[in-house]
N, C-alpha and C positions, 0 to 999 in steps of 0.2 A: 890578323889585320881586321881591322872594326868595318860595318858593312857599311858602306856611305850612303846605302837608301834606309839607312835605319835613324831615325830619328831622336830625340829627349823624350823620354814620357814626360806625358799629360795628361791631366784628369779631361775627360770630353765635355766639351757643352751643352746644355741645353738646343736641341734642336728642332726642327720641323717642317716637312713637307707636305704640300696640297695636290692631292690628285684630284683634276676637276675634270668631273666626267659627260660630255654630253651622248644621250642617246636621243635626240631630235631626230636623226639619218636611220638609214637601213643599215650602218655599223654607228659601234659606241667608236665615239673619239674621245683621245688627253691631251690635254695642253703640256706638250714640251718643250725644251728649248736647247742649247748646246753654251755649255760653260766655254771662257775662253780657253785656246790654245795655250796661254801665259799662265795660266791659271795654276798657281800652286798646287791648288786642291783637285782633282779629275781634270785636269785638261783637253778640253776639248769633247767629252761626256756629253749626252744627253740626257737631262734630267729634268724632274718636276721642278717647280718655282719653289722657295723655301729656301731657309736660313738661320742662324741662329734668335735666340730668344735674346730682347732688347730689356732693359732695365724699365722701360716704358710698359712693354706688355703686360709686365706682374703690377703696374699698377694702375690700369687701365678697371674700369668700372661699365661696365656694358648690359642692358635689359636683359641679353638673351642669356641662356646658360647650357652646359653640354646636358648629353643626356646622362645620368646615375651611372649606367652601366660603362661609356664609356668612361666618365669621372675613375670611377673605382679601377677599373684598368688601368690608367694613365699613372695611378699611387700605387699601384702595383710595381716592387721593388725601383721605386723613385731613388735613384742615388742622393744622400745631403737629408734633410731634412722636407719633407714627403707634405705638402698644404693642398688643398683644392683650388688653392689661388696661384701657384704654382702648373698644378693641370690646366689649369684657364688661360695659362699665359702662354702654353707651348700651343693652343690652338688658334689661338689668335694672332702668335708668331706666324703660323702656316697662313693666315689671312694678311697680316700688312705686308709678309714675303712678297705673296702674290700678287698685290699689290703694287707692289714698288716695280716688281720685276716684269710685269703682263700689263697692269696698268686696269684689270679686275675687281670690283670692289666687290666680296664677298660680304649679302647683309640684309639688309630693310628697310627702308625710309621710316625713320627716326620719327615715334608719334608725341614726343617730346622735344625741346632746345639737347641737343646733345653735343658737347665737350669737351676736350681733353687739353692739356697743356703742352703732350707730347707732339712734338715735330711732326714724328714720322706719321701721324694717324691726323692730320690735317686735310691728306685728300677727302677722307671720310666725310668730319664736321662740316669743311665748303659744300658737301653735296648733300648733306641732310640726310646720311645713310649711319648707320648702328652696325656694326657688324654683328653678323649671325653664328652662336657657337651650336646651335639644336641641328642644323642640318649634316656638320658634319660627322664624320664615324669612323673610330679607330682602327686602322688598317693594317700597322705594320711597323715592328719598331726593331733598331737594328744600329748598334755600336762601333764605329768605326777600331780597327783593331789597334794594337799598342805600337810604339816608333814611328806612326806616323806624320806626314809633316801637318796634316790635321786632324783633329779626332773631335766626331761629334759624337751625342747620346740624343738620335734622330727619330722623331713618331712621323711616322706616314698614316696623314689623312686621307679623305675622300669627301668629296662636294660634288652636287649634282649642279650641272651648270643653269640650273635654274635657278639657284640661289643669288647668283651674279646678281646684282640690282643697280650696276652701272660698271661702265667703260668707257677709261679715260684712255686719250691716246699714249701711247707707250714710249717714253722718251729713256726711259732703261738701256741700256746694254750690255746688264751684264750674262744676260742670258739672248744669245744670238737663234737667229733663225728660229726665233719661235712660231710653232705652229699645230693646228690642230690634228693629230695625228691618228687613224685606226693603229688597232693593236696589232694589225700586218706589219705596217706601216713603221711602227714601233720599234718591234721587235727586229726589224732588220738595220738599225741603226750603233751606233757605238753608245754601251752601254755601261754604267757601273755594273756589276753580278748582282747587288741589292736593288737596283734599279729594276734590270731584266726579271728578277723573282718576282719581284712584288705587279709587272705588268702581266705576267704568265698566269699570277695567280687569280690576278681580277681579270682575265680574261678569258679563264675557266669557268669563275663565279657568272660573269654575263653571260657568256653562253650556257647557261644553263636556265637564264631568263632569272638570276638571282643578283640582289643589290647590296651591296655590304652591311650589315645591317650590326646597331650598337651590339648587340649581343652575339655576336660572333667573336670566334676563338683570336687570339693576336698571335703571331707567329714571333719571335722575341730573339737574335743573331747578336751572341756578342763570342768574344774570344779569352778563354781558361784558361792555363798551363799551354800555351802554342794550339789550341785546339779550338776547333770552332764548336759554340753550342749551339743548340735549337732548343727553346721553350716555348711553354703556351703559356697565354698570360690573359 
């Protein structure tokens, strides 16, 4: 008898998450939120803002640019055909996610007329804001496994919430109860396991008075022959 929580393979998406970190306070907080109950995909999970990559993001054109180190990481084993324009577009997915879903504009006031024709990056241009791809830093990349009913190929960023350069009010719902959360806080919440890693790991890094930094190792989770890997990358 065939398992009814097993799915049709799929190749995964392009995906990406923003972890926005403020240490203003006497603890670092992240901005998380809770997927719906209905929700096909983790139901009811607390997770970072992010999503898949839009056909708009690969051709978005923006001043700022990642750092080398994370670039080269990011094309490190890129499934498909592997471009820098590609890399640019999975971090800027983590940015209009954010966006859409927080209401967060991650960026700079535009010291140019700055434009796109894409929809979704319209909050942007109304506010004269560029988004910023130098602040973020590659954190954490991790494959959702095979039969399921969705399968991303997901990079987990990191942004300092100083980067923020405006906030619109949040008319989103697809991520409820969003809130600023310590990593106590956090960590006692209903979690993906890739979720809970990746907050446990940045919250060793902080307390050690350490900020993820481009050139740090990437922790890399996908699944083999029914086995889970671990790589650095």
């Amino acid at each position: 008898m065939s398992n009814p929580e097993l799915h049709p393979n799929v190749r995964p998406k392009d995906a990406a998450t923003l972890i926005v970190i403020d240490r203003s306070g006497a603890s670092p907080k992240v901005l998380m939120g809770q997927r719906h109950l209905n929700s096909p995909f983790m139901p009811g999970k607390y997770v970072f803002p992010g999503g898949r990559v839009d056909r708009g993001d690969s051709r978005l054109n923006v001043p700022d640019r990642l750092h080398r180190s994370v670039e080269r990481k990011l094309l490190n084993d890129m499934k498909g055909v592997a471009s820098p324009r590609r890399a640019q577009a999975l971090a800027l997915a983590a940015i209009r996610e954010t966006a859409e879903e927080t209401g967060l504009l991650i960026g700079a006031r535009a010291h140019a007329p700055w434009t796109t024709s894409s929809p979704a990056w319209q909050p942007f241009v109304e506010q004269g804001i560029a988004p910023s791809l130098s602040p973020l830093t590659f954190f954490l990349r991790a494959i959702t496994p095979p039969r399921q009913v969705r399968r991303f190929d997901t990079r987990f960023f990191c942004a300092p919430a100083e980067a923020i350069a405006h906030q619109l009010p949040n008319e989103n719902d697809e991520l409820l109860n969003l809130h600023w959360l310590t990593f106590g806080q956090a960590l006692e919440l209903e979690l993906p396991t890739i979720t809970r890693f990746a907050l446990e790991t940045l919250d060793a890094k902080l307390s050690r008075n350490e900020y993820p930094s481009p050139r740090d190792d990437i922790d890399y989770f996908y699944r083999r022959n029914g086995k889970f890997q671990r790589e650095i990358l």
